[in-house]
C-alpha positions as CSV (number, residue, x, y, z in Angstrom):
1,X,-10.2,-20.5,11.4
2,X,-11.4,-20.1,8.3
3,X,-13.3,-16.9,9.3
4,X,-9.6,-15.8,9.6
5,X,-7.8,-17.2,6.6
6,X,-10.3,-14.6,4.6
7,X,-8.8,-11.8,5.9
8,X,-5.2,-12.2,6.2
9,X,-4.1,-11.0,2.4
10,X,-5.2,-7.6,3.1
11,X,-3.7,-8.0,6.8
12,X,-0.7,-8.3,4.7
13,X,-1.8,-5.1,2.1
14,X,-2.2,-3.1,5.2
15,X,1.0,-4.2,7.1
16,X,3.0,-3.6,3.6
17,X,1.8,-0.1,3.0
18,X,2.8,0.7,6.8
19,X,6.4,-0.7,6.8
20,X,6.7,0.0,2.7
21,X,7.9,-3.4,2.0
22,X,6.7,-7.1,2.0
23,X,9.0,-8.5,4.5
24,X,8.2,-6.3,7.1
25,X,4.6,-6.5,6.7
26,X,4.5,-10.1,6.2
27,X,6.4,-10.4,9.6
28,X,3.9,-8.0,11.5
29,X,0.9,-10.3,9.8
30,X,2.6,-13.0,10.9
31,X,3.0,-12.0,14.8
32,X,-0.9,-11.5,14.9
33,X,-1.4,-15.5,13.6
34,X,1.5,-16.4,15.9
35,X,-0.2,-14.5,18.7
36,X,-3.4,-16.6,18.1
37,X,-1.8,-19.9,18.1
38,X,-0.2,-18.9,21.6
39,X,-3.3,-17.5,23.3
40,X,-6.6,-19.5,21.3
41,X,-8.8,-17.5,23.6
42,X,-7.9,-14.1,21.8
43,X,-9.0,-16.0,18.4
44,X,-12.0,-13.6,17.5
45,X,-15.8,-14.3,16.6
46,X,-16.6,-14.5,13.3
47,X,-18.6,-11.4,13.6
48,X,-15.7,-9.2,15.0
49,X,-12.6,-11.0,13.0
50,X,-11.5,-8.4,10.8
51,X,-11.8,-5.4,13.3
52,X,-10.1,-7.4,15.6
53,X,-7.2,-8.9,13.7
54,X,-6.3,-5.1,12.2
55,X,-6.4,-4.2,16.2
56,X,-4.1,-6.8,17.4
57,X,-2.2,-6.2,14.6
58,X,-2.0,-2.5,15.8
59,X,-0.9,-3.2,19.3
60,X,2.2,-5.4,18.0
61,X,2.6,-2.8,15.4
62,X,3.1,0.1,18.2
63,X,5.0,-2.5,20.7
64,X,7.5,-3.0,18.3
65,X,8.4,0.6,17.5
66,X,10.0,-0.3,14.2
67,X,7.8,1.0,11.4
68,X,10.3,0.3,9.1
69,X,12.1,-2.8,8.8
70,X,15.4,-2.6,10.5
71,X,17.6,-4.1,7.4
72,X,16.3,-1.6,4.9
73,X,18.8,0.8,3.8
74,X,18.7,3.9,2.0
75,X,15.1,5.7,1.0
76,X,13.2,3.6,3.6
77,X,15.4,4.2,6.7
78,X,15.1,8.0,5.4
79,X,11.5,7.6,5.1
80,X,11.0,5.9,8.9
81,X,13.2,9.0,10.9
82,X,10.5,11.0,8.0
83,X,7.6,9.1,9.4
84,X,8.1,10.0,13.0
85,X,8.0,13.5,13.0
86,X,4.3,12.7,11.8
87,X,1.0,12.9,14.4
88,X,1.2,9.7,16.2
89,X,-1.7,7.2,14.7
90,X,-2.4,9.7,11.7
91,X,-1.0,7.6,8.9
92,X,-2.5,4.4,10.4
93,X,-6.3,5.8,10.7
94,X,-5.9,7.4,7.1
95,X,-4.3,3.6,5.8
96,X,-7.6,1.8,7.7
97,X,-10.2,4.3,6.2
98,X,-9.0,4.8,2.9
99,X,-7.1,1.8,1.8
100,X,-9.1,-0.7,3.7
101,X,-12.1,0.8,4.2
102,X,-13.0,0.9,7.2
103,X,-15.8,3.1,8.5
104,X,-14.7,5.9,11.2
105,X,-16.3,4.0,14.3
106,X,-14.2,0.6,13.2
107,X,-10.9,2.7,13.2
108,X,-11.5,4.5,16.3
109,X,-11.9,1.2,17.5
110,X,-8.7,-0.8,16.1
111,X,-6.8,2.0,16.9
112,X,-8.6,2.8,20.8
113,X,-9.5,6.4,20.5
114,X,-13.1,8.6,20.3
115,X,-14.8,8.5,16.9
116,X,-14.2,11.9,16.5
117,X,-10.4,11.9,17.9
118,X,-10.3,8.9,14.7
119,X,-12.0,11.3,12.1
120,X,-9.5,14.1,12.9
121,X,-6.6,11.4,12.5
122,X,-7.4,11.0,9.1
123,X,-8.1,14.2,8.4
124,X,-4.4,15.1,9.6
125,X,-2.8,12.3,7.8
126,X,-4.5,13.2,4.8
127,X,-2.9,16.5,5.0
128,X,0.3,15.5,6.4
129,X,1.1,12.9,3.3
130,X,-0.7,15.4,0.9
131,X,1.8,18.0,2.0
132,X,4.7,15.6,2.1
133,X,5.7,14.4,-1.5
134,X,4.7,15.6,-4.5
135,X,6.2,13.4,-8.2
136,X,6.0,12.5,-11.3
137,X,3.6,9.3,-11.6
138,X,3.8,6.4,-14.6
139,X,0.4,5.2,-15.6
140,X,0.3,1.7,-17.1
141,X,-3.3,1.0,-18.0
142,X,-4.9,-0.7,-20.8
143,X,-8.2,0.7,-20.2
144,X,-8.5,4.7,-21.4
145,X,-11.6,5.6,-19.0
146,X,-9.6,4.1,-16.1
147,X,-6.6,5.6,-17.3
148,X,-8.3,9.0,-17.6
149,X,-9.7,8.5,-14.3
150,X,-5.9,8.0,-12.8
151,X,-4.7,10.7,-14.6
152,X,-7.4,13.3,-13.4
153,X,-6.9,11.8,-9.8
154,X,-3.0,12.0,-10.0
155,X,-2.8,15.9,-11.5
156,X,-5.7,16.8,-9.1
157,X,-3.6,16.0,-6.2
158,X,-0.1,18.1,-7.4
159,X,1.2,15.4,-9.0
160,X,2.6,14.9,-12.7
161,X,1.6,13.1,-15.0
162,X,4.9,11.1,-16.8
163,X,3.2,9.3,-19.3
164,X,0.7,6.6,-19.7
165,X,1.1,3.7,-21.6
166,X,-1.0,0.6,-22.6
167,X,1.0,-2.0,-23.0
168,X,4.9,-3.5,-22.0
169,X,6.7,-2.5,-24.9
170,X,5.2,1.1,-24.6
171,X,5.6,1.2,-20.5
172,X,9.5,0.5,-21.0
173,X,9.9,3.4,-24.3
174,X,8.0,6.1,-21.8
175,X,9.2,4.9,-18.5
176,X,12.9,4.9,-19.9
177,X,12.4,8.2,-21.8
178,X,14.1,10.0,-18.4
179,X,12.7,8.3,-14.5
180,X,9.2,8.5,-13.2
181,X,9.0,9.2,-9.1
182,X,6.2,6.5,-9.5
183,X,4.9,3.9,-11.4
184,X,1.3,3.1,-11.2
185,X,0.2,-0.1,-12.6
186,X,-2.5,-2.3,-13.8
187,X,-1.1,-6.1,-13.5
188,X,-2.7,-7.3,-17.1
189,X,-2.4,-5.2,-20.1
190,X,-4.1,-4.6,-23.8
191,X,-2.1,-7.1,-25.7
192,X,-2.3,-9.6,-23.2
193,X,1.2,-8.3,-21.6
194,X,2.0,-8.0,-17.8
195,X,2.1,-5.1,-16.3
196,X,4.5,-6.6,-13.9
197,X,6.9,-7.6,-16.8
198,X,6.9,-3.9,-17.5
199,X,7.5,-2.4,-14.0
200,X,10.3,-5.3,-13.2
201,X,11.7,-4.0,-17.0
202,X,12.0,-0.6,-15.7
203,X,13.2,-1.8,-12.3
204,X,15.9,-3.2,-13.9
205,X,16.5,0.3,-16.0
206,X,16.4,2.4,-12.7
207,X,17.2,0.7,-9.7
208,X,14.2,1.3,-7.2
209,X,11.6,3.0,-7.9
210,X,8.4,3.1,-5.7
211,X,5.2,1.0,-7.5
212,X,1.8,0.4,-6.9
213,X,0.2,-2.0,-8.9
214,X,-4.3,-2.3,-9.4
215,X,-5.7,-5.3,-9.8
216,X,-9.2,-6.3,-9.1
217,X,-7.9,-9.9,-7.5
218,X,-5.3,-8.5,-4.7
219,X,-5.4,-12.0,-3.1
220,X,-3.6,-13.7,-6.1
221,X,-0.4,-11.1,-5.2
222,X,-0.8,-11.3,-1.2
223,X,-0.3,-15.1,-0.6
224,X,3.4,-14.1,1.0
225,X,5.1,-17.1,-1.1
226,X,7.2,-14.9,-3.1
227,X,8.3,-11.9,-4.0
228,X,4.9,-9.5,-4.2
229,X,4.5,-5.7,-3.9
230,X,4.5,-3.4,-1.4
231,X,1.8,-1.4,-2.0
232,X,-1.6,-3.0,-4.2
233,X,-4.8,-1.4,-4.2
234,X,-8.1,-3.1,-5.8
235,X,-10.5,-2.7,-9.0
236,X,-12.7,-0.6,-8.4
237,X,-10.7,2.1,-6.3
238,X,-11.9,5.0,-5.1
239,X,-9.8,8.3,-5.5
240,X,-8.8,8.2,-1.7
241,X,-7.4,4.7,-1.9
242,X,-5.4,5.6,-5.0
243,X,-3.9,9.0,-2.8
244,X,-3.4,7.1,0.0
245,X,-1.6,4.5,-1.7
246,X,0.7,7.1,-3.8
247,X,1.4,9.1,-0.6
248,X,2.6,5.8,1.2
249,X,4.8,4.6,-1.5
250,X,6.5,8.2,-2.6
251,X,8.1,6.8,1.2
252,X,9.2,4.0,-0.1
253,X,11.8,2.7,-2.8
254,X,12.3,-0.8,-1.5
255,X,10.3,-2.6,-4.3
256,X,11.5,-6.1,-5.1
257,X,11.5,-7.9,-8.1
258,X,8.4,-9.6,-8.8
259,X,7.8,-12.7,-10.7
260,X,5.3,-13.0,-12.9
């Protein structure tokens, strides 16, 4: 099973940004693993694993109609009746290419459709999210060329800029200096501060507010043991996972408090 174990934390990233919290996407990770231990014959090859897990994953996903996990309140129940006015699939096939890169064969295939009925998915769920919330966007990031690379990618797209800070201390003077729509953050910071002490500091300022965090070891945040994000894109990124991921979580306000 180890062929599987590799996979499961970005099961987990994947089935987070769909629901836009951990619980639920822990639980729809969970149900694949359960589904495996029930039937051992649908245990994949090692060749075909990671298509395969993200395509079982899909068919509980759709069986169980609730892209949003039924106790969430507020934003995220807004966001679901939101969600399903969208073109059925489109946000999944955009989620597979960009975040998890996938190529446009692999999704057609987790998600059973043409290869070109998969490249006009994303291509309408890039528009559809593009088109569907526009904010203000924290940066915390210690390094400037990355942080001049977020910035660029964050205007580019009709977003605004809040602020972008280095460090803790100057996260929490900008990011309480009025309320960011988003806070996009790097988990270790110039002066050896956390980037998650920050965004739990400005949690605690204004109540929900949706964050992505960048790392370049997602695992160390997707092990499920306690509270994590929602949304968590890797070092390097592209520009699409970054959109992707800010379109998802401009959805979203249920971010937890994270321990450090």
């Amino acid at each position: 099973m180890d062929h599987i174990a590799t996979h499961i934390p970005y099961l987990r990233r994947y089935g987070r940004a769909l629901a836009g919290n951990q619980s639920a996407g822990d639980a729809y990770a969970a149900a694949v693993l359960e589904a495996m231990i029930a039937d051992p014959d649908s245990i994949p090859e090692a060749g075909a694993a990671k298509v395969a897990l993200y395509r079982m994953f899909h068919t509980i996903w759709h069986s169980s109609g609730a892209p949003v996990d039924e106790e969430e309140k507020g934003i995220a129940v807004r966001a679901q009746k939101h969600l399903s006015k969208l073109a059925l699939n489109s946000r999944e096939a955009l989620l597979l290419h960009a975040l998890e890169e996938f190529t446009t064969e692999e999704v057609a295939e987790i998600i059973g459709v043409s290869q070109s009925e998969a490249e006009e998915l994303i291509r309408i769920g890039q528009n559809e999210l593009a088109a569907a919330a526009r904010g203000s966007v924290l940066i915390i990031e210690d390094e400037p060329i990355i942080a001049m690379d977020l910035e660029g990618i964050v205007s580019d797209a009709g977003h605004r800029v809040f602020g972008v800070a280095q460090t803790r201390a100057e996260a929490v003077d900008i990011g309480t200096d009025g309320k960011p729509d988003l806070v996009l953050a790097d988990i270790q910071l110039a002066d050896d501060s956390s980037g998650i002490d920050a965004v739990n500091d400005l949690l605690k300022a204004h109540g929900d507010v949706p964050v992505i965090f960048i790392t370049a070891f997602p695992e160390r945040l997707l092990t499920g043991e306690k509270p994590e994000p929602a949304f968590l894109i890797t070092k390097p990124f592209r520009p699409e996972q970054v959109l992707s991921a800010i379109s998802q979580a401009l959805f979203f306000s249920s971010t937890q408090t994270l321990k450090s």
